[in-house]
C-alpha positions as CSV (number, residue, x, y, z in Angstrom):
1,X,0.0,0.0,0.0
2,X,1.5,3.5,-0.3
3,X,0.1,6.2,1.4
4,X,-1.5,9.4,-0.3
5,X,0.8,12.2,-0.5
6,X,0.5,16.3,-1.4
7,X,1.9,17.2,-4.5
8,X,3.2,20.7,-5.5
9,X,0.5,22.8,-6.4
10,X,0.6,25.9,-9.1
11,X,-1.8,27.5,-7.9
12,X,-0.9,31.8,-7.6
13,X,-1.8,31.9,-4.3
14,X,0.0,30.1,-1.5
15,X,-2.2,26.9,0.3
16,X,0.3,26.7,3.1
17,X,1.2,22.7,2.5
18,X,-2.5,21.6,2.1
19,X,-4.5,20.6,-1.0
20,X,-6.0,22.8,-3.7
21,X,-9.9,22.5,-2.6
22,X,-10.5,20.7,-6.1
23,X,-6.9,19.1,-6.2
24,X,-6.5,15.3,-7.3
25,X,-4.2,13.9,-4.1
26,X,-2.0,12.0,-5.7
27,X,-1.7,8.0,-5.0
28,X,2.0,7.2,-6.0
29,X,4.9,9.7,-6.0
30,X,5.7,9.5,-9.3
31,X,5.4,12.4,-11.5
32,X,2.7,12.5,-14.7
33,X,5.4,12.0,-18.2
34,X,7.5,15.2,-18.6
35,X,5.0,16.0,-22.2
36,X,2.3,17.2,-19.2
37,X,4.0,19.6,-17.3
38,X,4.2,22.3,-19.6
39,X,0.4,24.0,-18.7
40,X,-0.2,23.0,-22.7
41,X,-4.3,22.1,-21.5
42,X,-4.6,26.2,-20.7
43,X,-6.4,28.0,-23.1
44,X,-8.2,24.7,-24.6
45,X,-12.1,23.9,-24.9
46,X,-13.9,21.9,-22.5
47,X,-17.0,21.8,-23.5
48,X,-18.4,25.0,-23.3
49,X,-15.3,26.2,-20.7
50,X,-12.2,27.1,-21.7
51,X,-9.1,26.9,-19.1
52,X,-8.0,30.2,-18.0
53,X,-5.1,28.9,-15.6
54,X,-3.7,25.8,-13.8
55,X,-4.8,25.2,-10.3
56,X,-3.0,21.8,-9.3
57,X,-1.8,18.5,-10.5
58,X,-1.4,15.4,-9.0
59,X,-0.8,11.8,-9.7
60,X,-3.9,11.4,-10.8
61,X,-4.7,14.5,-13.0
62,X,-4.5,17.8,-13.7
63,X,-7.1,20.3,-12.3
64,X,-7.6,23.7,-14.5
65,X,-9.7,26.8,-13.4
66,X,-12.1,27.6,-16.3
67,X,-15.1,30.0,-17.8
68,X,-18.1,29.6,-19.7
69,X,-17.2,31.2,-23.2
70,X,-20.4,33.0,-23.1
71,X,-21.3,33.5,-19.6
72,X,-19.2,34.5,-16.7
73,X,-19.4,31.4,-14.9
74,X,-16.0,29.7,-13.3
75,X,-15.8,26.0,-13.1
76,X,-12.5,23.6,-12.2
77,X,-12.1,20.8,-14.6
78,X,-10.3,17.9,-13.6
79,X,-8.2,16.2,-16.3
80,X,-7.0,12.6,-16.4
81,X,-3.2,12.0,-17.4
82,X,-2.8,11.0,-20.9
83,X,-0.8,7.9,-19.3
84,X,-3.3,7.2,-17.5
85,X,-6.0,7.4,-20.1
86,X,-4.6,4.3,-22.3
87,X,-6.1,2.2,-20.0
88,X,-9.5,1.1,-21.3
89,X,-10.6,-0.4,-18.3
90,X,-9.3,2.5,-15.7
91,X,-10.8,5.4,-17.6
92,X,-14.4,3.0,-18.0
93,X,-14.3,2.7,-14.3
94,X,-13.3,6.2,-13.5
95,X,-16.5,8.0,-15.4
96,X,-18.7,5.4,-13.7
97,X,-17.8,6.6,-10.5
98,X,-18.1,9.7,-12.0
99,X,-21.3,9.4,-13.0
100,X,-22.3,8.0,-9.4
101,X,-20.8,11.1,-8.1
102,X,-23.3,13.9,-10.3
103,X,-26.5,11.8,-8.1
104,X,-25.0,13.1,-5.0
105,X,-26.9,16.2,-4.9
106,X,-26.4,17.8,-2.0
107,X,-25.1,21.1,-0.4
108,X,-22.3,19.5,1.2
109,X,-21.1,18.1,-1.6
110,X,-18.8,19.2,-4.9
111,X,-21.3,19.6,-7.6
112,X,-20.5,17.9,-10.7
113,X,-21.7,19.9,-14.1
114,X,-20.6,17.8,-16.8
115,X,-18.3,14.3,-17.5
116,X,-16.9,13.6,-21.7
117,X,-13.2,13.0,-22.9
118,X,-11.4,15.4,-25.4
119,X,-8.6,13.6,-27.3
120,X,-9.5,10.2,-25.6
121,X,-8.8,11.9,-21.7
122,X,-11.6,12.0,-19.9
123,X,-12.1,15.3,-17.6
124,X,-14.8,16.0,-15.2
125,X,-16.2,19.6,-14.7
126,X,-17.3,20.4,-11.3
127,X,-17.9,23.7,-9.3
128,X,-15.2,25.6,-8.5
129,X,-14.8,26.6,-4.9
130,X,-13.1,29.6,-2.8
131,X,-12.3,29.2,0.8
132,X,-9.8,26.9,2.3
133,X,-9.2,22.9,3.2
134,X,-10.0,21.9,6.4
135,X,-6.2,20.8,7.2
136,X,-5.9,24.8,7.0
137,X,-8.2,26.0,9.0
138,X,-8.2,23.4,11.8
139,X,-4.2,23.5,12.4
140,X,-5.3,22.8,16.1
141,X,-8.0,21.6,18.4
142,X,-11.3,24.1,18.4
143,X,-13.8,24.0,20.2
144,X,-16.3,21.5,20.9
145,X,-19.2,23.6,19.6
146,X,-17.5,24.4,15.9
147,X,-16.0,20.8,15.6
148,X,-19.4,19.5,16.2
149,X,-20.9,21.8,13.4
150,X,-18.1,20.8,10.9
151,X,-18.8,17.0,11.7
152,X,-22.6,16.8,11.6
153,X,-22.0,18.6,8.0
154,X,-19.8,15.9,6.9
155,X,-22.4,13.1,8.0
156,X,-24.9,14.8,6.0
157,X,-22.7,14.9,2.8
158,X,-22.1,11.2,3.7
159,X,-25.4,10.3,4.6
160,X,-26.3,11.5,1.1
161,X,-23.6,9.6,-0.8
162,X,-24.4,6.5,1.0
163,X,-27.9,6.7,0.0
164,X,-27.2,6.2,-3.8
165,X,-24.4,4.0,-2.7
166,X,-21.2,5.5,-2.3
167,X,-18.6,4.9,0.4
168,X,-16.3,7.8,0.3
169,X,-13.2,5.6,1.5
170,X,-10.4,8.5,1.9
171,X,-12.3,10.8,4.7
172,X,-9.6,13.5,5.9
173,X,-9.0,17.0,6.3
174,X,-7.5,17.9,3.1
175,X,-10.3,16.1,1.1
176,X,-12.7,18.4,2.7
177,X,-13.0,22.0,1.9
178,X,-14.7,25.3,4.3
179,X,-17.2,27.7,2.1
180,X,-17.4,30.9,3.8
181,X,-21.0,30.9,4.7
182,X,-23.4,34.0,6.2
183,X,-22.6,35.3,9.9
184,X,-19.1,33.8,9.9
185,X,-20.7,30.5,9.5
186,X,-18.3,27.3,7.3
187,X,-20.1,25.4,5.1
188,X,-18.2,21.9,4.4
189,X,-18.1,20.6,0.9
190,X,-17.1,17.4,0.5
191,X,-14.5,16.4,-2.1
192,X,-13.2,13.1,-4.1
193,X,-15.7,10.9,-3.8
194,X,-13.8,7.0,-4.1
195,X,-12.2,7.5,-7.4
196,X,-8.8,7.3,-5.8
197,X,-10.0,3.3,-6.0
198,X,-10.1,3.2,-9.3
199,X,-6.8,4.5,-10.0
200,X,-4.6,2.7,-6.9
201,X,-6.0,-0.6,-8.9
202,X,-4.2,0.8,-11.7
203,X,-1.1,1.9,-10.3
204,X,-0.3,-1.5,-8.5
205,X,-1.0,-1.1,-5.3
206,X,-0.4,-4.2,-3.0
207,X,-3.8,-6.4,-3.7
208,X,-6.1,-7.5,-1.1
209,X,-9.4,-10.0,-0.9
210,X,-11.3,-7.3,-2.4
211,X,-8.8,-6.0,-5.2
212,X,-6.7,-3.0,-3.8
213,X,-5.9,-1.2,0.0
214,X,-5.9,2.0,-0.2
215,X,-6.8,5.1,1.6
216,X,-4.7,7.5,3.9
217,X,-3.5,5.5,7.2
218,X,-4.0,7.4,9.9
219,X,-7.5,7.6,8.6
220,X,-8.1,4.3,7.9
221,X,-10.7,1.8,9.5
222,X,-9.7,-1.9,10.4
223,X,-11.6,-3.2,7.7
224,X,-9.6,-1.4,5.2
225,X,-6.3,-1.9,7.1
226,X,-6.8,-5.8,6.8
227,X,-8.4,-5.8,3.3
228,X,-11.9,-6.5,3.9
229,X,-14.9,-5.5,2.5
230,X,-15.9,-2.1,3.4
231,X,-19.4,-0.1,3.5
232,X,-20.8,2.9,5.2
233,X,-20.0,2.1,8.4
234,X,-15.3,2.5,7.4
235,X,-16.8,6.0,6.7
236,X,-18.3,6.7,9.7
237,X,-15.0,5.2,11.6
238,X,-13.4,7.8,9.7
239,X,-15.2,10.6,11.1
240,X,-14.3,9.4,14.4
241,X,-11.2,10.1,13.5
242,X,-11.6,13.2,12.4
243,X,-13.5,14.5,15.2
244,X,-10.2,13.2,17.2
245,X,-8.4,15.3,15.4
246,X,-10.6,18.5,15.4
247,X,-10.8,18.2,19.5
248,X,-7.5,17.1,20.6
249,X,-5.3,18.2,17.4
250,X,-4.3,15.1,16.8
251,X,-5.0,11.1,15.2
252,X,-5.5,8.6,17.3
253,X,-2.5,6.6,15.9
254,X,0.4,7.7,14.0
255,X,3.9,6.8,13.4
256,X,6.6,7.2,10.9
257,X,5.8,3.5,9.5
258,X,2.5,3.1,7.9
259,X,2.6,-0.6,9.0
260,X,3.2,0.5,12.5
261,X,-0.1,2.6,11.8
262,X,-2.0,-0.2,10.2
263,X,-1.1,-2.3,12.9
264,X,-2.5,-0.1,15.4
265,X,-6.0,0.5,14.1
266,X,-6.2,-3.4,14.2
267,X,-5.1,-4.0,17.1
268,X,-4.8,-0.7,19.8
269,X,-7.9,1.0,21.9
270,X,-7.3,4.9,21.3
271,X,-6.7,7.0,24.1
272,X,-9.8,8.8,25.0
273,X,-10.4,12.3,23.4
274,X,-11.6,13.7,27.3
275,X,-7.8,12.5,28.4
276,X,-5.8,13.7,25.7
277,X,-7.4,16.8,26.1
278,X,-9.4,17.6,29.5
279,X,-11.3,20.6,27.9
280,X,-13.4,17.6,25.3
281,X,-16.7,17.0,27.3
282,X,-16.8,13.2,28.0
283,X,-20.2,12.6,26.6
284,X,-18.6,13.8,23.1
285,X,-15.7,11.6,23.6
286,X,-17.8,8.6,24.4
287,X,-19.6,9.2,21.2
288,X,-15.8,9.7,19.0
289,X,-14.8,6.2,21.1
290,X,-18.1,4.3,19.2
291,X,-17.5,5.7,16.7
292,X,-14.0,4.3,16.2
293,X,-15.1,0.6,17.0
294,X,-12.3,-2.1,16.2
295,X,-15.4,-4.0,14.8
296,X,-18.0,-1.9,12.1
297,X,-21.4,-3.5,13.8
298,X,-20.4,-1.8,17.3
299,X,-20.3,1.7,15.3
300,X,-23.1,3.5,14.2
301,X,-25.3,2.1,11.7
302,X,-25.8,5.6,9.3
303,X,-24.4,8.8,9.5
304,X,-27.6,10.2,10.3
305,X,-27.7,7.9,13.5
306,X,-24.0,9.6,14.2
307,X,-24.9,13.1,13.8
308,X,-27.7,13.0,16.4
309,X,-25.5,11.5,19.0
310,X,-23.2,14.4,18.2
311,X,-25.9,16.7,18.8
312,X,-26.7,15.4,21.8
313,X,-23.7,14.8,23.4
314,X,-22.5,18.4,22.9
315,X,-26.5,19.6,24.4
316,X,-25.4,17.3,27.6
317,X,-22.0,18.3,28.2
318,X,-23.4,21.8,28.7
319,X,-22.3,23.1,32.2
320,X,-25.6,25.0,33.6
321,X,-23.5,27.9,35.0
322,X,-24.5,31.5,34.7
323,X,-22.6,34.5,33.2
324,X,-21.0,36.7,35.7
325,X,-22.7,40.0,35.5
326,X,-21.0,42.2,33.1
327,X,-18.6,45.2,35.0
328,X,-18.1,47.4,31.9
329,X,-19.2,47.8,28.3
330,X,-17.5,47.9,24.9
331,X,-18.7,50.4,22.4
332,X,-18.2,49.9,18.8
333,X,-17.7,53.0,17.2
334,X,-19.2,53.6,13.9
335,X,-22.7,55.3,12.3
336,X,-24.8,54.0,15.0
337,X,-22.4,53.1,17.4
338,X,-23.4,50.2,19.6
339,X,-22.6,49.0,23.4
340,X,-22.6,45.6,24.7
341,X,-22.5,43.8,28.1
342,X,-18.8,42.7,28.1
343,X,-16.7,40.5,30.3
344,X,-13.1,39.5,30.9
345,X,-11.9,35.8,29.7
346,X,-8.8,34.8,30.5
347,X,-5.6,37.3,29.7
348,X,-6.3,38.2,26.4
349,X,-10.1,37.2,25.6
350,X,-13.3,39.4,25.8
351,X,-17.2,38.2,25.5
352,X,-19.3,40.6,24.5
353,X,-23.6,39.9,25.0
354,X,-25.2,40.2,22.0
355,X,-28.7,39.2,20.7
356,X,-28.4,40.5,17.3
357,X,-26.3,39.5,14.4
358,X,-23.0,39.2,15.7
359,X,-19.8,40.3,13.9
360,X,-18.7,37.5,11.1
361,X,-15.8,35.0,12.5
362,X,-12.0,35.8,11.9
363,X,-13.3,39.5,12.0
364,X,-11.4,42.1,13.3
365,X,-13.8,44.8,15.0
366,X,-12.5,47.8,17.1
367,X,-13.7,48.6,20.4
368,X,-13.4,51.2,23.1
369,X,-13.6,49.5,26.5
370,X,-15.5,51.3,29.1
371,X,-14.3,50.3,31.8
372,X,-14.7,51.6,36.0
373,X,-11.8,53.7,35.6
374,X,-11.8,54.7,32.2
375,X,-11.9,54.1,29.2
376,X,-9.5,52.1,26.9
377,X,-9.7,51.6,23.0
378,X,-8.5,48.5,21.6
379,X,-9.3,46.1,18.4
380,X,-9.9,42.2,18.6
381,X,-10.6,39.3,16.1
382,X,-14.1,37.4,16.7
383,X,-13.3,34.0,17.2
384,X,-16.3,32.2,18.7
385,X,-20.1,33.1,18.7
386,X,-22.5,31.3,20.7
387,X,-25.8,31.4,19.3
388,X,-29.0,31.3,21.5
389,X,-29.7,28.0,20.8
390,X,-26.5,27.2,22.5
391,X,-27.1,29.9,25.0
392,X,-30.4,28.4,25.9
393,X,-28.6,24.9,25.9
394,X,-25.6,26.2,28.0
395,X,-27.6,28.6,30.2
396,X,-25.5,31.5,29.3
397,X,-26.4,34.6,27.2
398,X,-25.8,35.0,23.5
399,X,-23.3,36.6,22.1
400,X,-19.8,36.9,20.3
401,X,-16.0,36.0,21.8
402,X,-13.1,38.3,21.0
403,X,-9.4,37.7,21.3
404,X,-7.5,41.0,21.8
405,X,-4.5,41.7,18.9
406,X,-2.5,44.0,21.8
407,X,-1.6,41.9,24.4
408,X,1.8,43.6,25.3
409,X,2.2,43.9,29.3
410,X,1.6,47.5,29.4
411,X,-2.0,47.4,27.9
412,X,-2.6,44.2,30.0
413,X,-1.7,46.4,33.0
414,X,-3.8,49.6,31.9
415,X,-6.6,47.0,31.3
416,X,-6.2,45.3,34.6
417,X,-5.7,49.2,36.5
418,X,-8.9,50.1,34.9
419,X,-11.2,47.6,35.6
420,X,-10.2,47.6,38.7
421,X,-11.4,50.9,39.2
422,X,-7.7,52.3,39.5
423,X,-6.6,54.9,37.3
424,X,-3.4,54.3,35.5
425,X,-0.6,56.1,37.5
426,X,0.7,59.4,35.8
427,X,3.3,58.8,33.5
428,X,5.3,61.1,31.1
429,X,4.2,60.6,27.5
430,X,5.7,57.7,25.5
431,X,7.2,60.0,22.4
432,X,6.1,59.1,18.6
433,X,8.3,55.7,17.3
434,X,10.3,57.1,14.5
435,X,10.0,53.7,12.5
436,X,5.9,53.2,13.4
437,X,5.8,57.4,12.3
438,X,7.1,56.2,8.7
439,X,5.0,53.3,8.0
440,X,1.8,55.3,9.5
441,X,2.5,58.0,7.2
442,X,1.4,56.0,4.3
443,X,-1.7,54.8,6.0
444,X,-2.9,58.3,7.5
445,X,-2.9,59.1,3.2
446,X,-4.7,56.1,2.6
447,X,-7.4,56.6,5.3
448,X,-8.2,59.6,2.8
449,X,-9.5,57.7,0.2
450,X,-11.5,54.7,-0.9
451,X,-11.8,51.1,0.5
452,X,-9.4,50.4,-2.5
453,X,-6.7,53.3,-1.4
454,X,-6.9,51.9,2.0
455,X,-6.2,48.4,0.5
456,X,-3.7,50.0,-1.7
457,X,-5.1,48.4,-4.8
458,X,-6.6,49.3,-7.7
459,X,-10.3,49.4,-9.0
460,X,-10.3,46.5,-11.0
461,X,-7.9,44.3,-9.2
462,X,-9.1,40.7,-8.6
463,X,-9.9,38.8,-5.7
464,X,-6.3,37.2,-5.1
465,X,-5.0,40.8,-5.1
466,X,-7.3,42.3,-2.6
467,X,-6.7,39.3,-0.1
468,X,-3.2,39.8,-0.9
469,X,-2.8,43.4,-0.2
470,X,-5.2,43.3,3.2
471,X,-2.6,40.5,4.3
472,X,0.5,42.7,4.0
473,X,-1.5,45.7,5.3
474,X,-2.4,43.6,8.5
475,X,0.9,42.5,8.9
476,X,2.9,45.8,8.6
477,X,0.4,47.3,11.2
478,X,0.6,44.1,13.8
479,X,4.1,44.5,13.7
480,X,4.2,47.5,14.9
481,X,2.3,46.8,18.2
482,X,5.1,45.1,19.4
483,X,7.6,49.0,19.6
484,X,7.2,51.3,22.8
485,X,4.5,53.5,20.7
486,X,2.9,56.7,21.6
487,X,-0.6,56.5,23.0
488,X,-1.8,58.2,19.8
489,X,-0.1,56.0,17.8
490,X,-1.2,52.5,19.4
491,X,-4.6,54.1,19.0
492,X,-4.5,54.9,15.2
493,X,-2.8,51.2,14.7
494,X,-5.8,49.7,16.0
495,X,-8.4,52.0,14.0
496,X,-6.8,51.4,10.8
497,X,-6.5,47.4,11.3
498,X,-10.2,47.4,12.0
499,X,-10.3,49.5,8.8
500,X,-8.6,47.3,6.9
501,X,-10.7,44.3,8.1
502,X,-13.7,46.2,6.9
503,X,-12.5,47.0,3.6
504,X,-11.1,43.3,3.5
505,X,-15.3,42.0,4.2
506,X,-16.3,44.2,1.2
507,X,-13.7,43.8,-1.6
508,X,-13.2,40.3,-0.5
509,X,-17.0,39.1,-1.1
510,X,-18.4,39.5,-5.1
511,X,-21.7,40.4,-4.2
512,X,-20.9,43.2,-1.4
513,X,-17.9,44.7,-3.7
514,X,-20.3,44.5,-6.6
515,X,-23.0,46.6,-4.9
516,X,-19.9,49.2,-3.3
517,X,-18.8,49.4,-7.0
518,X,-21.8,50.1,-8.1
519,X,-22.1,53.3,-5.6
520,X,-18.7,54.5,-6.9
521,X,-20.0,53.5,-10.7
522,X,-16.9,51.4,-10.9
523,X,-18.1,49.4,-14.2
524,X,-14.0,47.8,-14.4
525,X,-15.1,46.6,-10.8
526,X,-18.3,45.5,-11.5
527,X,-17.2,43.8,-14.4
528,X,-14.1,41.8,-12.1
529,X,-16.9,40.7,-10.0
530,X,-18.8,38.8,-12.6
531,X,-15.8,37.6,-14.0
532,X,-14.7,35.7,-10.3
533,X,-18.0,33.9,-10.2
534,X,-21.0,36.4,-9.0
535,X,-24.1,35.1,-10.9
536,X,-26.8,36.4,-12.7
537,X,-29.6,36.0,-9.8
538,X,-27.1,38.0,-7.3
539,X,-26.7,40.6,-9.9
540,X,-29.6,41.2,-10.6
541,X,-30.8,41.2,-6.7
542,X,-27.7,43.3,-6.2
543,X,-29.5,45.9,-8.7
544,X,-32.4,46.2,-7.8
545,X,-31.3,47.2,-4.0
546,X,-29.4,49.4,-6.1
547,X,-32.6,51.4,-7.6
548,X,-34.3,51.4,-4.2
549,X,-31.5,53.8,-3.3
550,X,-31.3,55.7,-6.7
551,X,-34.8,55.4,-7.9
552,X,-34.4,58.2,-10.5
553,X,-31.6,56.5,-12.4
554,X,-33.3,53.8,-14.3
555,X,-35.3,56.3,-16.9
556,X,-31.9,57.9,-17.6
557,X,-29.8,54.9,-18.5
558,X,-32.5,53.9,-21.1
559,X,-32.4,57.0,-23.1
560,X,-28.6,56.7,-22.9
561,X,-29.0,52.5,-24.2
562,X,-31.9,53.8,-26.8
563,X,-29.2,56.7,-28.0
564,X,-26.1,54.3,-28.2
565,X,-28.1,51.9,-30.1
566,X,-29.2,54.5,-32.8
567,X,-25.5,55.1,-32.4
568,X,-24.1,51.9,-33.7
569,X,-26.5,51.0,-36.1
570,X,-25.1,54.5,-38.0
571,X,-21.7,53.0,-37.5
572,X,-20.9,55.9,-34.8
573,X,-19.4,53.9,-32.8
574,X,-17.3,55.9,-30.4
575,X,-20.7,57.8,-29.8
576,X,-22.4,54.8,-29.2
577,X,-19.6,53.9,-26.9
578,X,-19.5,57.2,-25.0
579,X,-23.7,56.6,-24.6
580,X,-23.3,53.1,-22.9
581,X,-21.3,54.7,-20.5
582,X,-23.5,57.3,-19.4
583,X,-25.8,54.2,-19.3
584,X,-23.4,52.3,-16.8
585,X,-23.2,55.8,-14.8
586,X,-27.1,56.1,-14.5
587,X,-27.4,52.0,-13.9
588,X,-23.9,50.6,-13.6
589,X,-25.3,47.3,-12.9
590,X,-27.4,46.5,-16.1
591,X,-26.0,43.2,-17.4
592,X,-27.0,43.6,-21.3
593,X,-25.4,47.4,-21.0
594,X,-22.5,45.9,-19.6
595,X,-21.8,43.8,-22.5
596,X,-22.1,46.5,-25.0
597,X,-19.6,48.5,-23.5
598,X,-17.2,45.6,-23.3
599,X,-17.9,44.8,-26.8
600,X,-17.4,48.1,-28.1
601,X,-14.5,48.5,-26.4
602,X,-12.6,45.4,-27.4
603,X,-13.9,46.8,-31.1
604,X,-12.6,50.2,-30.8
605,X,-9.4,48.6,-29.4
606,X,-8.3,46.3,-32.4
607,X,-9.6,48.5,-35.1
608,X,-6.7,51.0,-33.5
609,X,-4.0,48.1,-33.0
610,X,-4.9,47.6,-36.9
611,X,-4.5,50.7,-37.5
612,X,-1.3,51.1,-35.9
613,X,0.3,48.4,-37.5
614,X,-0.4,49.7,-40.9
């Protein structure tokens, strides 16, 4: 048996040594013939797609971002090897599983569009999906709560997929991929669906009883260690697992020597999750332990029976003990600023009451503390929210966790003075940092404009870009926390990370960008939007918000589309042109006004390359 390993990935924008979230891992370290790793499948047809760019390779395949050639719709495409394709029986197997894969319809699972061959390769198009792997979001135990939510996803996804008779086989963190979803909330898709079978058969793995023994080891139930026949239930041994994993940040077994590992899933009792780690509630780790039965008939019988123990368990580990009432208040500043019931956890941790919509996770907000003796501004990244279903459960109120960015001795000490009731001692003022004074400089300028000066970026950059130039923003400013700087300073640090969170929330999500654009009549914007994936429905849902705050635009932009057609059918086209922009001014979100312009553009464009080269 060999073990699934990563392969390099050539994707622009680092995965920090996990999967591409369509990636084909590969099942043998050897490399595809040197003819395929020249990128020669960019820029060819699939369909009704053509690839735009390489996002990974594997053993298996080669995985290509790609666009509708008449709408702007992204898709990945998933490419067998040419190698690989000379086998007759390998590629008839591998779109039959294929095919089983496009009746899985659920939410939780990669949607598959379309399955043909183009020069006898067979490729798969699927949707394409933007987020990250779990194996890089969960680089540690979490919490019971979110590790619970991630796992009662992934028995849905497999509850479906068993139900049309599918066994997954290769559960693991990298083969599942984290959607950013509303209010901070991950939805799990779940990714590679048992074709890895297929193609360890043809690669020559070791044979078994039942043909081949494959799968990642530390993942692996005893069934599939041994050989044996496996169903639904291998599955559901590997969410156990998982959930290990998620709670205590770690397998139950590993070792450098797969047989070691193999040996002791057959043979070895895990430690329990509750000892490994004594913050696990021992109901949940009682419900991981059954889970990861030597024996599949002492497991659960579906994954629907699994995820309602989950439930449960999490429901009864609940510790009835009330809130301690709140001894100050944290504003956040803003239009309508708002104040919520906070309290102190731990050194560095806040948990503000909230009964609203709380701020979306991995958020940075900024707060002013007001606190017995004063008050104390600050900014923090939302890391947990407790809903009032789990409020109700726990006995607690509602609300939103925050872990504070400064946590340099001196602000722990003003923080500790104030809520004591102590005011800080007099102190002679720290002077400006020379180094911090250079680097906020530039960001006092960029305050001035835009969410896109702020950024530092310009109007029509893409998505990768934005993320890009937020990261490097956040890190120059964090960086700075850590010199002796003025009070004034430390204060403006903290506003302008919780500014460039904000701009980060906007530019970094099509549909609110789209609609920001739209305000600044951004049409290059607008247009990058549709181009990374935003559909039809959300435009159009996007524009009509649009007209509810500019009512009196609409009439305008269809004299100016009535005027630019009159336009071009006279063959005026730069008049035509400069009408379909007033359009886009008027109503910069009108799709079919939108395509004009590009058109006429692109036409104006080449007649004057022509012309140059005359």
């Amino acid at each position: 048996m060999e073990a699934k390993s990563l392969s390099p990935c050539s994707c622009p924008a680092p995965h920090e040594d996990v999967e591409c979230p369509t990636f084909v891992p590969a099942s043998t370290p050897t490399l595809p013939p040197r003819a395929e790793r020249g990128g020669e499948l960019v820029g060819q047809r699939f369909g009704s797609f053509r690839a735009i760019r390489e996002l990974g390779r594997g053993g298996m395949g080669t995985v290509l971002l790609a666009e509708h050639v008449l709408m702007p719709k992204r898709v990945a495409v998933k490419v067998l090897h040419s190698h690989l394709a000379e086998e007759p029986e390998l590629v008839a197997r591998l779109l039959a599983e294929a095919r089983a894969m496009s009746l899985v319809q659920h939410e939780n699972v990669v949607t598959i569009y379309d399955l043909d061959t183009r020069d006898g390769r067979p490729y798969v198009v699927m949707e394409y999906l933007e987020g990250q792997s779990l194996a890089a979001f969960a680089r540690g135990p979490i919490e019971p709560a979110l590790a619970v939510e991630l796992l009662t996803q992934v028995c849905d996804a497999l509850g479906a997929a068993h139900a049309r008779g599918i066994v997954h086989r290769d559960l693991k963190p990298a083969n599942i991929f984290l959607v950013p979803g509303p209010q901070g909330r991950q939805r799990v898709k779940l990714l590679d669906f048992g074709i890895a079978k297929r193609l360890s058969r043809a690669e020559g793995e070791t044979p078994t009883r039942t043909g081949v023994l494959l799968g990642t080891p530390e993942f692996m139930a005893p069934e599939q260690c041994s050989g044996e026949a496996v169903d639904a239930r291998t599955d559901l041994y590997a969410v156990g697992v998982l959930g290990y994993l998620l709670l205590t940040g770690r397998v139950p077994f590993s070792n450098e020597s797969t047989a070691a590992v193999l040996v002791a899933h057959l043979t070895q009792n895990p430690v329990p999750p509750h000892e490994v780690r004594p913050g696990v509630p021992p109901a949940l780790s009682a419900v991981l332990m059954r889970a990861l039965a030597k024996r599949p008939e002492e497991r659960f019988a579906t994954a629907a029976e699994l995820r309602a123990s989950l439930e449960s368990a999490l429901k009864a580990a609940a510790t009835p003990v009330a809130p301690a009432p709140a001894s100050f208040t944290a504003r956040v500043p803003g239009p309508v600023a708002r104040d919520y019931p906070a309290e102190r956890v731990g050194r560095a941790g806040l948990f503000l009451r909230c009964t609203g919509t709380p701020p979306p996770l991995r958020s940075d907000v900024s707060l002013v503390l007001q606190l017995p003796g004063g008050e104390l501004p600050c900014v923090g990244q939302v890391v947990r929210h407790v809903s009032a279903e789990q409020a109700r459960a726990w006995n607690m109120a509602p609300g939103f966790g925050v872990e504070l960015r400064d946590a340099n001795p001196a602000f722990q000490q003003r923080f500790s003075r104030l809520l004591t009731g102590t005011s800080p001692a007099p102190a002679a003022p720290t002077p400006d940092e020379p180094h911090a004074e250079a680097v906020l400089r530039d960001f006092r300028q960029r305050l001035q404009g835009d969410r896109y000066a702020v950024l530092g970026v310009p109007r029509d950059a893409d998505a990768d870009s934005v993320r890009a130039h937020a990261r490097e923003a956040r890190t120059r400013l964090e960086s700075l926390l850590s010199l002796p700087l003025s009070d004034a300073q430390r204060s403006f640090v903290q506003r302008v990370l919780a500014r460039v969170a904000e701009c980060l929330q906007v530019l970094g999500n099509p549909e609110r960008r789209v609609e920001y654009d739209a305000e600044l009549r951004n049409v290059k914007g607008v247009m990058r939007c549709l181009s990374a994936g935003l559909t039809v429905t959300a435009l159009e849902a996007c524009r009509r918000r649009f007209f509810e705050r500019h009512p009196e635009t609409e009439g305008h932009s269809i004299l100016h589309i009535a005027s630019g057609e009159a336009y071009l059918s006279a063959g005026r086209v730069s008049e035509a042109l400069a009408c379909y922009e007033a359009a886009l001014h008027a109503d910069p979100l009108h799709l079919e006004a939108l395509k004009r312009w590009t058109a006429l553009q692109a036409r104006m464009r080449h007649s004057a390359e022509a012309t140059a080269s005359r």
